[in-house]
KOLKOL-327668 format. One record per residue (C-alpha): x, y, z; residue in one letter. Coordinates in steps of 0.05 Angstrom, whole numbers, plus 5000, padded with zeros to 4 digits. Each point is the difference from the previous one (the first is absolute). Layout:
<nodes>
XYZA/...
</nodes>
This chain:
<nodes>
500050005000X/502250764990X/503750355053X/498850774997X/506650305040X/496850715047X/503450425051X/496150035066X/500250815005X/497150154931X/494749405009X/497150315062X/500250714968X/495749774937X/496149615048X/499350705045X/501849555071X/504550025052X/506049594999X/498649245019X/504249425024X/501949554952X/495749435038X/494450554990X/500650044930X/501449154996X/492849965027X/496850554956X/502949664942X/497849305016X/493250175016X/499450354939X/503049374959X/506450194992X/507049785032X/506050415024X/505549504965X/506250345025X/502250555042X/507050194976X/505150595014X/505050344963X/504050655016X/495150175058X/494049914948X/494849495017X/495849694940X/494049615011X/499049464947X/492549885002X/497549254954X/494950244967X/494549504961X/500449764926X/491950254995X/501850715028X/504550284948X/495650715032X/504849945054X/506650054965X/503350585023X/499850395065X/495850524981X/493049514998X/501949635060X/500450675031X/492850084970X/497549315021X/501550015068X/498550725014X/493849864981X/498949255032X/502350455068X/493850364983X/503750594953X/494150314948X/499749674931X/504250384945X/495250474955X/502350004931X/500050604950X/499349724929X/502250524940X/496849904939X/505649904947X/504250514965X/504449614967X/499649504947X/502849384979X/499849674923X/501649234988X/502549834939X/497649444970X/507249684983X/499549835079X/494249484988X/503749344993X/506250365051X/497550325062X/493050204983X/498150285066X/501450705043X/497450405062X/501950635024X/499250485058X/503050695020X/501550175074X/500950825001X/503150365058X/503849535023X/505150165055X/505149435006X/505749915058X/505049404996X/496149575039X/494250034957X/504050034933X/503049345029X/492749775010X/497750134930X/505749664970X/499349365036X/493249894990X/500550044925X/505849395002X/495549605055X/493650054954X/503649854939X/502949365038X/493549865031X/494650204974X/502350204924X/502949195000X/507550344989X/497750434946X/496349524960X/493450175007X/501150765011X/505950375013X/498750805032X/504150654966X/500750645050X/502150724966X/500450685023X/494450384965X/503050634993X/505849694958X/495349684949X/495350364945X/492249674989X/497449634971X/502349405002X/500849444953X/500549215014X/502449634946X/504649534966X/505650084962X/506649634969X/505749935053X/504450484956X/495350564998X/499750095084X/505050375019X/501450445064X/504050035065X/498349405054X/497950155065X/507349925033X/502150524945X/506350044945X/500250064937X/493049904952X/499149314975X/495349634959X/496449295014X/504749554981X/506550405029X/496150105059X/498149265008X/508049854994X/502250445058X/493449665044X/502749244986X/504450125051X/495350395048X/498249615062X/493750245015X/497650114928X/503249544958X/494949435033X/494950454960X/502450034927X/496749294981X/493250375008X/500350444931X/507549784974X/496349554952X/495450414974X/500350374941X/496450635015X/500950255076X/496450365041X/501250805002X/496950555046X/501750714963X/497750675023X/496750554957X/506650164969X/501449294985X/505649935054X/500049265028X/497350045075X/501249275012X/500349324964X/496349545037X/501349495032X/506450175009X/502750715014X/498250785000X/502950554975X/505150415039X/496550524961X/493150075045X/504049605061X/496250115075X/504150445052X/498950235061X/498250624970X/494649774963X/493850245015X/495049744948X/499749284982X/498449654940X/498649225007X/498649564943X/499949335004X/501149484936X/496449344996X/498349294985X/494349975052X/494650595006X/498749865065X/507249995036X/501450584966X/494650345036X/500849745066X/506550254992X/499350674983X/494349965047X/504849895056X/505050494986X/494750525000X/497449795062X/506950025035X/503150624975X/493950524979X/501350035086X/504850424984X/496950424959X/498750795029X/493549835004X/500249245030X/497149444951X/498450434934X/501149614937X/499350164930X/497749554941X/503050004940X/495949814936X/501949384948X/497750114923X/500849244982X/497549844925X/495150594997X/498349715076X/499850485061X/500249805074X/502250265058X/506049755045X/500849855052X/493849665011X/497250085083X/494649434998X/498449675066X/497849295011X/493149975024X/497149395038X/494149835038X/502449605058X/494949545042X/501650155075X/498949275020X/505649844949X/504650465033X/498449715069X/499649324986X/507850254957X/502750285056X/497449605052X/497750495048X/491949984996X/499550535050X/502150554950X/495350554996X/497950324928X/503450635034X/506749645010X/499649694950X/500050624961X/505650385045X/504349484981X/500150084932X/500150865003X/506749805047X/503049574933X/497650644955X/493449564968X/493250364999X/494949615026X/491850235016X/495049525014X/494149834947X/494349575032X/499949545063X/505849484972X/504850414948X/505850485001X/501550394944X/507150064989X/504650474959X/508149864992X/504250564996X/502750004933X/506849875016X/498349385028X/500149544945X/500749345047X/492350105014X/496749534957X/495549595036X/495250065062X/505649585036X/504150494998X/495350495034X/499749435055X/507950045005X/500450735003X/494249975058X/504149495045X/505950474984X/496150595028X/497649595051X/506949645023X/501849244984X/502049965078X/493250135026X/496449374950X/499349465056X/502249284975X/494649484992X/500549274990X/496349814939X/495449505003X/501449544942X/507249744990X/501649774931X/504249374987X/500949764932X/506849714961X/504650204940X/497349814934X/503949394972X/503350514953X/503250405048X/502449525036X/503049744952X/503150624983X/502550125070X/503449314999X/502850014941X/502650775023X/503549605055X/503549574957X/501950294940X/503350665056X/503949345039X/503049884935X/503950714987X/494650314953X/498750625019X/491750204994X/497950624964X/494450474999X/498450304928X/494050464974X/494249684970X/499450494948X/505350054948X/500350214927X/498049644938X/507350014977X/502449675063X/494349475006X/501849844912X/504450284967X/506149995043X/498449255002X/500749794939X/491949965000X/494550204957X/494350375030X/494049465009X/495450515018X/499549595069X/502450595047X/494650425029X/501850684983X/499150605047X/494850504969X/502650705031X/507549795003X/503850635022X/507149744975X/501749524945X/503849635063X/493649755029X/494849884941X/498849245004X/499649545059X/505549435004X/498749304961X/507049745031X/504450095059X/506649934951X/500250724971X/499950175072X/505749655024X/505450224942X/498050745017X/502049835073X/506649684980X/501550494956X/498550615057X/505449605050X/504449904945X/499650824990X/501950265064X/506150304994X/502849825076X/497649385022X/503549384980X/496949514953X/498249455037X/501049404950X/496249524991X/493650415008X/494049605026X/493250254993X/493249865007X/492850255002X/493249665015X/494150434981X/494350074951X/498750134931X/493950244964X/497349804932X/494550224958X/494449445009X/493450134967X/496449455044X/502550395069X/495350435025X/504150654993X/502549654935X/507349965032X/502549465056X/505749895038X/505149475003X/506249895052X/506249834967X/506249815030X/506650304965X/507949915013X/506050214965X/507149875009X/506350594976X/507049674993X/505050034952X/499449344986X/492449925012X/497349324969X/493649704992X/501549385056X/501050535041X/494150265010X/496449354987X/502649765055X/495150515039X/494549774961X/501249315025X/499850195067X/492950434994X/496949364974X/504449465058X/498050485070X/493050054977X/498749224986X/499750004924X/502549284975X/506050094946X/494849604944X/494850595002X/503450404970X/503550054938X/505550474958X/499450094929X/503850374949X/496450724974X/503550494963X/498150775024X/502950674987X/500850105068X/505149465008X/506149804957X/498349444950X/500549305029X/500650245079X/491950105008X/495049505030X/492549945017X/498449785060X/495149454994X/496249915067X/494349344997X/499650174923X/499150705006X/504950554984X/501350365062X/505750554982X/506649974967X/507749955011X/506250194978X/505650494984X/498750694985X/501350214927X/506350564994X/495550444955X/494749935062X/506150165041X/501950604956X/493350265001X/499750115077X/508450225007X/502249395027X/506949684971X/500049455054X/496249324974X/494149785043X/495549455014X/493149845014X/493349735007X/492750275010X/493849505021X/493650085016X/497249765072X/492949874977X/502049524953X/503549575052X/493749855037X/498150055075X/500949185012X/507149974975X/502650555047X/497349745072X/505649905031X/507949984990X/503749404995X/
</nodes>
């Protein structure tokens, strides 16, 4: 989970209290949800480290858990000014098929100190970790408004036609230079991957066509933020609508404080294909929430409608009764974690304090066992770590080049594909654990200082999913059981001899199953079997073609197998020999 860094002093003085212990403030956080990590100390300077939730990216910075709490103490909501827009913003079209998305705000009047320029800087690199999923989905620009001209234009343009001074200044560049002198940046050179490829990038250029940014990598010294600055301009790029706006959202709610008159913030206005809409957006989620639901939630029958509703004023959600047995609730917008009338039932035991929720004994106690499946998997997770294979964890979702092509494969159309994929990394979900394994060798084989342990032993038990028109959600699942061996010299008895061992601990006599010959692209000629289980193909081994090897950057030859633990059958796998 995030860990926003704040200095005691200026955390009481936005929160307008008195100085507290640090025990104080370790029980104002945990009531509140949150956790004081780590007190630490440097040149006389304390910091706390407060661990903040992965669903409260609202709370990233010091600034909004200087809001939060004042107001959970029983502080008065913020009251928000909302400027119509005076500035504009055109998309190009040539961003479509790039980054087709942008929101913007302005913050005017703003009076920064170092603490707070600190602040503003931080919470743009936690959201884009967090929240923006490390720039992928969205990544956030920040410019000094009196250093740019309006309007502004979003588009796309060849690499060699952007040119301007980066953010950490020098001389002007253009794209491609620019993306040579990052290679070896350690913060930004992780970043590259997301637009090096392309053949148009994204640009951000101001009314007289000086780049601003190029998203999703770097701004322009040009229109950089000081401390001086005291009108903002925030634009943020995007594959996703929505975390773009949450974002922005959130920046606006933590830093229009210090504006000279306290929460004012000013749209700005998007022309998108003869399209015009406002941004940001300040919706609110409204629910109706059943006070029995809440109390039977909770736990704690005895709550009053009245409490009920203090509770949730104290965690900044309007609430006013309609009828005998309803609540009507409104979020405040920059609360995007409120989705569901659950979560009006957490924010209610929040106001209301987990420590005060008596324990009770429940009155039915459930006792049921493993399906046969997984415990088979758990067994065989035994084993297989007791002999030196080390198990792995990989992402259902990969692309369709991985899953095919990379293989040696043809795409069968048996992948279910992922209608709103955001990146072509995760478009299809996995027909085999394989692909998955030769990404991992290849990622330990690529760091630069640790020692390459040889022979590499992995393994992975997990499911796949194919397209099945006679499933119910026309897709089903199936475990599979994968292992690979890395060596210089790595040879198909050697991993065979694995194999062998899967079938001997789990009682499988050597006559039931059978090896035979099948030539594949994903193995070298000759070194490829089927695995023949009762008659019925269960998987395949072998040793991994160089082409396959080339095609995920390994030069070290590798071997392995993939079944399937449906196909082995529940009777077969009872118990070890």
């Amino acid at each position: 989970m995030p860990i926003v860094s704040v200095h005691p002093p200026y955390l009481f003085k936005l929160m307008g209290v008195e100085p507290m212990t640090q025990e104080e403030v370790r029980e104002l956080l945990l009531h509140y949800g949150l956790e004081l990590d780590d007190v630490t100390e440097e040149e006389g300077v304390v910091t706390y480290k407060i661990d903040v939730p992965a669903n409260r990216p609202d709370l990233l910075s010091v600034e909004t858990i200087a809001i939060a709490l004042k107001v959970y103490l029983g502080g008065e909501h913020p009251k928000y000014t909302i400027v119509p827009p005076t500035t504009q913003i055109t998309l190009d079209d040539k961003i479509k098929n790039v980054r087709p998305f942008m929101i913007s705000v302005i913050l005017r009047d703003i009076s920064f100190n170092e603490e707070s320029y600190q602040s503003f800087i931080d919470l743009q690199e936690k959201l884009h970790q967090n929240l923006c999923r490390r720039r992928t989905l969205a990544s956030i620009g920040t410019h000094d408004l009196d250093k740019m001209t309006l309007p502004v234009t979003y588009t796309a343009e060849p690499p060699e036609n952007i040119k301007f001074v980066p953010l950490m200044g020098g001389d002007e560049v253009d794209g491609r230079k620019l993306f040579e002198n990052l290679s070896k940046h350690q913060q930004l050179s992780k970043y590259l991957y997301l637009i090096e490829n392309e053949k148009l990038w994204p640009v951000v250029r101001d009314g007289n066509g000086d780049v601003m940014s190029l998203p999703p990598i770097i701004n322009s010294y040009k229109t950089r933020i000081t401390l001086d600055t005291k009108n903002v301009f925030v634009e943020c790029t995007a594959l996703d609508k929505t975390r773009a706006m949450n974002a922005v959202v959130i920046i606006a709610h933590a830093f229009s404080l210090y504006s000279k008159t306290p929460f004012t913030i000013e749209q700005v206005k998007i022309v998108d294909n003869g399209n015009e809409y406002v941004t940001p957006s300040f919706n609110s989620i409204e629910l109706d929430v059943e006070l029995s639901y809440i109390r039977k939630i909770c736990g704690v029958p005895e709550l009053t409608t009245e409490e009920i509703i203090k509770y949730l004023d104290r965690m900044m959600v309007e609430a006013k009764q309609d009828g005998e047995n309803l609540i009507k609730c409104k979020s405040p917008f920059s609360r995007s974690d409120i989705l569901h009338p659950c979560d009006i039932a957490e924010d209610v035991a929040i106001g209301y304090g987990y420590d005060k929720i008596n324990a009770t004994k429940t009155h039915h106690v459930p006792c049921g066992r493993p399906l046969p499946l997984n415990e088979l998997t758990d067994r065989v997770r035994h084993e297989i770590s007791s002999s030196l294979y080390n198990e792995i964890l990989t992402f259902s979702l990969c692309s369709t080049k991985e899953c095919f092509d990379m293989l040696g494969l043809k795409d069968d159309g048996s992948a279910v594909q992922i209608a709103n994929a955001k990146t072509t990394d995760f478009e299809v979900v996995r027909t085999n654990l394989i692909s998955g394994l030769l990404k991992v060798t290849h990622n330990i084989f690529d760091q630069p200082n640790i020692k390459k342990p040889l022979p590499l032993r992995l393994f992975e038990i997990n499911d796949v999913c194919y397209r099945d028109e006679n499933a119910e959600n026309n897709a089903r699942n199936e475990r599979h059981f994968a292992a690979s061996i890395a060596d210089t010299k790595s040879r198909f008895e050697d991993i065979h001899g694995l194999l062998d061992r899967f079938f001997i601990m789990n009682g499988i006599p050597r006559g039931s199953v059978k090896l035979i010959r099948d030539d594949c692209p994903t193995c070298i000629e000759g070194q490829r079997a089927k695995i023949i289980f009762r008659e019925k193909e269960i998987g395949w081994i072998g040793v991994i073609h160089p082409k396959v090897l080339q095609n995920f950057q390994l030069t070290t030859p590798v071997a392995a197998f993939e079944l399937s633990f449906q196909q082995i059958g529940r009777a077969s796998c009872r118990e070890r020999v």
